[in-house]
C-alpha positions in Angstrom: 0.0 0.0 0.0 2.0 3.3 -0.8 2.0 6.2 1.4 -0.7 9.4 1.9 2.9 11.4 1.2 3.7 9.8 -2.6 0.4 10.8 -3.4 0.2 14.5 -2.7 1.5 17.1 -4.9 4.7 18.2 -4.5 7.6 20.5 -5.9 10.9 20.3 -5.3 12.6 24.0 -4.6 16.6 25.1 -4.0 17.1 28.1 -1.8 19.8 30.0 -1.0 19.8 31.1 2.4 21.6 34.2 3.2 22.5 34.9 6.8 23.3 38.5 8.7 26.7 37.3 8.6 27.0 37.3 4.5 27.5 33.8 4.3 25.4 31.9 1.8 24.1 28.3 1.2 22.3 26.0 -1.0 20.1 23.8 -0.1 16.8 21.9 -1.5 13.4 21.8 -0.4 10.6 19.6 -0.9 6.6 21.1 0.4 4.0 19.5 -0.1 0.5 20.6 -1.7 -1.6 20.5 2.1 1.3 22.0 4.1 0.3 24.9 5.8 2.6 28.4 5.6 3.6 27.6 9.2 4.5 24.3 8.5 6.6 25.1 5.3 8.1 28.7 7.1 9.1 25.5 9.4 10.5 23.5 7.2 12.8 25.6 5.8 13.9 27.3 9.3 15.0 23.1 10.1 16.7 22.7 6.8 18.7 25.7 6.7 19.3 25.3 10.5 18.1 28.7 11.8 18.4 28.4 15.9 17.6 32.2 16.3 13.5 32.0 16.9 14.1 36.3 17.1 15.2 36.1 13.3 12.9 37.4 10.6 12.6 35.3 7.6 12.3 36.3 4.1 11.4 34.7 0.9 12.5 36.0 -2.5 11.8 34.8 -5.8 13.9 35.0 -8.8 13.3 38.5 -9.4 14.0 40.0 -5.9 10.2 40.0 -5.1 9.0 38.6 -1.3 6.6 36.3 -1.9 4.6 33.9 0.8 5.6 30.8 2.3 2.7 28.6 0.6 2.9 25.7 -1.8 0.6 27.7 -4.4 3.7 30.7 -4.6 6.1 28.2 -5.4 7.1 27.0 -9.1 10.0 24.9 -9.0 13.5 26.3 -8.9 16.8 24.9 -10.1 20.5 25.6 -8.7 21.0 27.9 -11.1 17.7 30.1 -10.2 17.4 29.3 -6.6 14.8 30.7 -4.5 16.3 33.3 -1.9 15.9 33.2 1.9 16.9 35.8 4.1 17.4 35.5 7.6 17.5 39.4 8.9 16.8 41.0 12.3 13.4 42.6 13.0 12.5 45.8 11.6 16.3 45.8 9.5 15.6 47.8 6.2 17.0 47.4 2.9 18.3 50.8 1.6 16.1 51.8 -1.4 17.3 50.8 -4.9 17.1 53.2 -7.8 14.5 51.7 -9.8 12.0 51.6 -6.6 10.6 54.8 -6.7 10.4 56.1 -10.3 10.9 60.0 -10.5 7.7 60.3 -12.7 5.6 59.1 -10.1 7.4 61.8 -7.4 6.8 64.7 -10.1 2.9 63.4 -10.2 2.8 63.5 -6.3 4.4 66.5 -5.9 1.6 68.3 -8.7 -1.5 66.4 -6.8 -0.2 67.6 -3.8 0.7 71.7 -5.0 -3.2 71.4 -6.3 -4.8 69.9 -2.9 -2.7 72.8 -1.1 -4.5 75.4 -3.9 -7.9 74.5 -3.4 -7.3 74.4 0.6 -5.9 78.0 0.4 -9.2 78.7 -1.5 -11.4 77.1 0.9 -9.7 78.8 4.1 -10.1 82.3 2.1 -14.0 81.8 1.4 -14.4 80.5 5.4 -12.9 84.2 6.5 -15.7 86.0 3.9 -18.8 83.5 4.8 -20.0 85.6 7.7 -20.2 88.9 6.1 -21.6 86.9 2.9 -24.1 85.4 4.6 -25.1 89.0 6.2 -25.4 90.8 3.0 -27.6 87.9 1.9 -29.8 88.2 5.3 -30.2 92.0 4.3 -31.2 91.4 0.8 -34.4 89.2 1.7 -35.6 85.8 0.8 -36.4 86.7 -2.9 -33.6 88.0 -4.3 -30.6 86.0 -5.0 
């Protein structure tokens, strides 16, 4: 009778583990389809041999992106394009790279926010000349507009 575990799905991933210190390391991993993101966060904290329960762990696909510890985020990796697992300290930052905030998109937040401060100048102006307009209109009677 074969096992329950030959008959899930599977995939068979290679990280590289990166560590605080700078030293790297390749290792394989194989998840399985019904393995929660505990269990596989687990799994690779015991393969890679992370002792430090304080350390933060991060997963990064091929393209630098952090993605989630679940089977469905996985496609299977090879030595040559492993997966990439840092183990940092809480709340550590990466410095920003260059193409992470595009200069287009500051030029477009700096014009939304030079227009919201316009029409706020224009509402605080109108606030100071509401009482006296609201007199004049008291004066002039129901009718007229």
């Amino acid at each position: 009778m074969p096992s329950n575990q030959f008959l899930k799905s599977k995939k068979q991933v290679y990280v590289k583990l990166k560590l605080i210190n700078g030293a790297e390391e390749l290792t394989s991993v194989v998840i399985y389809e019904d393995q929660s993101s505990a269990d596989i966060k687990k799994i690779f904290t015991l393969k890679c041999d992370i002792t430090d329960p304080s350390l933060v762990l991060k997963l990064r696909n091929t393209r630098g992106s952090i993605i989630p510890f679940s089977y469905q985020s996985f496609e299977v990796s090879s030595r040559e394009n492993p997966y990439i697992l840092e183990a940092v300290e809480p709340h550590s930052t990466v410095p920003l790279s260059s193409r992470s905030v595009n200069n287009h998109a500051t030029y477009s937040i700096e014009d939304r926010v030079r227009g919201i401060s316009g029409r706020v100048a224009a509402l605080e102006k109108a606030i100071v000349e509401l009482p006296a307009r609201r007199k004049d209109k008291i004066k002039r009677g129901p009718c007229s507009n």
